[in-house]
C-alpha positions in Angstrom: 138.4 104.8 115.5 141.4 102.5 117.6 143.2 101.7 114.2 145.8 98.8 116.0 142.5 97.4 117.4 140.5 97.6 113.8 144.1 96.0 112.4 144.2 93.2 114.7 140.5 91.9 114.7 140.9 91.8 110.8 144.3 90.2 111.1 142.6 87.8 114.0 139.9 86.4 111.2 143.0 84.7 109.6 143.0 81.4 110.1 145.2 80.2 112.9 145.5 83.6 114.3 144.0 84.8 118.2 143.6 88.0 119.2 146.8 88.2 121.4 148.7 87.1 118.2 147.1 89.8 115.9 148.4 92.0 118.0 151.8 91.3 118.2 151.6 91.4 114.3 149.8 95.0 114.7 152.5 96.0 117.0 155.4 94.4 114.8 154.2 96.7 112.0 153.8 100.0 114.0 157.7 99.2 114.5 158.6 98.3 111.0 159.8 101.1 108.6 157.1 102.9 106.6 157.8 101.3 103.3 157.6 97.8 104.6 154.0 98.6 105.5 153.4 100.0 102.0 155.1 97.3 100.3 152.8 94.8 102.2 149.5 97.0 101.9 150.8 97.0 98.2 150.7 92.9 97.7 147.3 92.9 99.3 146.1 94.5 96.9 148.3 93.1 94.1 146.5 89.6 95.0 142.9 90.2 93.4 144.4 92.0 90.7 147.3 89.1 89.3 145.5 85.9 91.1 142.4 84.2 89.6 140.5 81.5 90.2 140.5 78.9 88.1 137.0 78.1 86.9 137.7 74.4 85.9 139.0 73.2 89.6 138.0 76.4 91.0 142.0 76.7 92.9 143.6 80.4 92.8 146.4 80.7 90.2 148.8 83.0 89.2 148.5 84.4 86.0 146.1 87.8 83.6 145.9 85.5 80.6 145.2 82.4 80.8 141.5 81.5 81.3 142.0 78.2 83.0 145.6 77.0 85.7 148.4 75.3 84.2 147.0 72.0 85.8 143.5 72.0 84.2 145.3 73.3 80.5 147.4 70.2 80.7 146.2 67.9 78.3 148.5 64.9 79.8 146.5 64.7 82.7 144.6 62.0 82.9 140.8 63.2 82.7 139.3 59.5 84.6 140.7 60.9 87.8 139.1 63.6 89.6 140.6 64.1 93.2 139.0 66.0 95.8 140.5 68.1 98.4 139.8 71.0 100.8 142.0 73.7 100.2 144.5 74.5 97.5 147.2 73.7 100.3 145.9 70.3 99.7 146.2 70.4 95.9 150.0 71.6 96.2 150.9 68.6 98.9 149.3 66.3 96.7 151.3 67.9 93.4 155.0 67.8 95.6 154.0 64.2 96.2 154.6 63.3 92.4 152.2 60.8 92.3 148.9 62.1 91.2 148.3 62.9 87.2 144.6 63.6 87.1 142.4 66.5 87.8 141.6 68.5 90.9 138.4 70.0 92.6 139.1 71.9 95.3 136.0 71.8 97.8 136.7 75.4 99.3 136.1 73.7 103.0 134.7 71.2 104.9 131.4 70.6 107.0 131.4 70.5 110.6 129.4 67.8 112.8 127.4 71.1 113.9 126.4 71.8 111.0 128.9 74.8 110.2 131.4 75.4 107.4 130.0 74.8 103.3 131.6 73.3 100.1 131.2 73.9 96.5 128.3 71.6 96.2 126.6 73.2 93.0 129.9 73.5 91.4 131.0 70.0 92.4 128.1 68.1 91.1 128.0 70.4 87.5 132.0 69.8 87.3 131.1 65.7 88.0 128.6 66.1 85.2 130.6 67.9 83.1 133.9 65.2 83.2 131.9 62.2 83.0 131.1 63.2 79.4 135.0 63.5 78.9 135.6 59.5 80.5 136.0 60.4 84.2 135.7 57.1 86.3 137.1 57.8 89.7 136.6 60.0 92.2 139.2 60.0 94.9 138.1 61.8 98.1 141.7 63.0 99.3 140.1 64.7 102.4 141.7 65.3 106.1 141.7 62.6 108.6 139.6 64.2 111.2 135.9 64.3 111.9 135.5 67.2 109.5 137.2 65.3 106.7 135.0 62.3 107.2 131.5 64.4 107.4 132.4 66.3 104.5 133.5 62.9 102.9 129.9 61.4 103.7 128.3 64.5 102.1 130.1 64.0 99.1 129.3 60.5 98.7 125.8 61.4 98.6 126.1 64.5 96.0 127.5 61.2 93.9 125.2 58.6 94.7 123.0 59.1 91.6 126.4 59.0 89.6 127.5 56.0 90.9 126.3 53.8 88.1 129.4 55.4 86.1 131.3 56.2 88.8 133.9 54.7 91.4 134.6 56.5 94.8 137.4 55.9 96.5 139.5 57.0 99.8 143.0 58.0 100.4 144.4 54.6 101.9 146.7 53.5 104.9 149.5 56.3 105.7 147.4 59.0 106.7 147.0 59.2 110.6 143.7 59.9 112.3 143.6 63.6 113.1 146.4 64.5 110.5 145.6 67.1 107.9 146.2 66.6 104.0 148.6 69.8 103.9 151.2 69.1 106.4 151.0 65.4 105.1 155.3 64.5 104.2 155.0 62.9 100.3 156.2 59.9 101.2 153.0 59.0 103.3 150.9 60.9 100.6 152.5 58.7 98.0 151.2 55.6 100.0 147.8 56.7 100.8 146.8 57.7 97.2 148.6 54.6 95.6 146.3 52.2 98.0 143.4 54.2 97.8 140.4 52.2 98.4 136.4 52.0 97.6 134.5 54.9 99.5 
C-alpha cells in the first residue's frame, strides 16, 4: 500500500482541497516532527468523541453533557423564528452578525441543478411540525446566493407549502451579492439582509 498516496486522496475529499494540494499537506506532514502528526491524528479522533450533534437544529457542538447546543437550550430565543441555513459555517456568520435571536436548522447541504447533493428533508419537515406547536411563524430561508442556494430554496418552499396556512416564508433581503456564499458574508451586510428579509 502507497501510504502518502492513501493520505492524500482522503485529504483530497475535503472540501476545497485538489489532489496537488493534498499532497503538499501529505508532504508537509512527512516533514513535520513525529508528535505533531500524533497530536493531529490525536484530535481526529478526539472530534467524535467530545462533538455532538445537536438533535434540535441538528449543528455539531461542543460539549459530553448536554443533550441539546447552547443555542437550542436558550430559552430567550425567540421560538417564531426558524432560520435555515446550509452549513454550521452559516449558523456562526449569522450568530457574529448579532442580529438574529431565533432558532436554527441547519440543512446539512444544498441541491444541485443536476440533481446532486441532499438536505435534511425528513428532519426539516418533523422539526417544522414540531415548532409550529410551540408558535413558530416564520421561516427565513438564509441560503447562499448562487444557483445551488436558490434550487435548494425552491425545494424548501415546497416541503412548506402544506404549512403555509400557519406559516410565512421569507428570504434574506438586499446586501447579499449574486454568487456570494452565506459564510464569508462581513456582518454588516448580513445585518442588512436579514433585517429586510422579504416574502419567499
Amino acid at each position: 500500500m502507497d501510504h502518502i498516496e492513501e493520505l492524500a486522496r482522503a485529504l483530497s475529499r475535503l472540501p476545497g482541497i485538489g489532489p496537488r494540494q493534498a499532497k503538499r499537506f501529505v508532504y508537509f506532514l512527512l516533514a513535520a516532527p513525529a508528535a505533531e502528526r500524533t497530536e493531529l491524528a490525536g484530535l481526529i479522533t478526539a472530534l467524535g468523541k467530545s462533538v455532538h450533534q445537536c438533535p434540535e437544529c441538528l449543528r455539531f457542538y461542543n460539549g459530553t453533557t448536554a443533550l441539546v447546543c447552547n443555542y437550542c437550550s436558550d430559552g430567550k430565543r425567540d421560538d417564531s423564528l426558524l432560520l435555515l441555513v446550509e452549513k454550521d459555517q452559516d449558523l456562526a456568520a449569522v450568530e457574529r452578525a448579532g442580529t438574529y435571536k431565533g432558532r436554527y436548522f441547519v440543512l446539512g447541504g444544498v441541491l444541485t441543478l443536476t440533481g446532486k447533493g441532499a438536505i435534511r428533508e425528513k428532519e426539516l419537515v418533523r422539526t417544522v411540525e414540531k415548532r409550529l406547536k410551540n408558535n413558530l411563524s416564520e421561516v427565513v430561508l438564509a441560503l447562499s446566493a448562487t444557483s445551488e442556494g436558490e434550487h435548494t430554496a425552491d425545494r424548501v418552499r415546497e416541503l412548506l407549502l402544506p404549512y403555509r396556512d400557519h406559516l410565512r416564508v421569507s428570504v434574506l433581503g438586499r446586501g447579499l451579492a449574486t454568487g456570494s456564499e452565506l459564510e464569508y458574508s462581513d456582518a454588516e451586510t448580513l445585518r442588512a439582509a436579514l433585517t429586510n428579509r422579504k416574502e419567499a
